[in-house]
Residue, then its C-alpha position, 0 to 999 in steps of 0.5 A: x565477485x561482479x556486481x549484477x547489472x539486473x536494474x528492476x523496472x520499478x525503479x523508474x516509477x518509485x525510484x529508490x536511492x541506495x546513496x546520495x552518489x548514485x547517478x540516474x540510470x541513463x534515460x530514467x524518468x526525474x524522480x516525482x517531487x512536489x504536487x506530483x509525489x504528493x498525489x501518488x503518496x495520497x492514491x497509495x493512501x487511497x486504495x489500501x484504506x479503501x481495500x481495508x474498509x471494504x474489508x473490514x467493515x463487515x466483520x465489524x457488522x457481524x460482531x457487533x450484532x453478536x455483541x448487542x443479540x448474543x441469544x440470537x446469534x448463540x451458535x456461531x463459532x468464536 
């Protein structure tokens, strides 16, 4: 069997290592290291908090009136 040249452009951005011996592909960016890693760890963080907020907090809203007025909000289904 042959292995597949496919190489997934994904790697340039997020390079992903399968061993200590695997050589760059030719022209690949150098994989971010420093302030520059950190502020792209810190973006991810950024926007799947943010997405899970937005998300979340209204639930959150809803049940807690119901907690704090269950004789007002008696007909919902939960």
């Amino acid at each position: 069997m042959s292995q597949s040249t496919f190489r997934s452009p994904i790697l340039d951005y997020f390079p992903i290592r399968a061993g200590p011996d695997l050589p760059p592909a030719p022209g690949a960016p150098a994989p971010p290291q420093g302030v520059d890693l950190f502020m792209r760890y810190a973006l991810a963080g950024a926007v799947c908090c943010s997405v899970t907020h937005g998300g979340l907090t209204p639930v959150d809203v809803v049940k807690t009136r119901i907690q704090l007025e269950p004789e007002v909000y008696n007909r919902v289904c939960i």
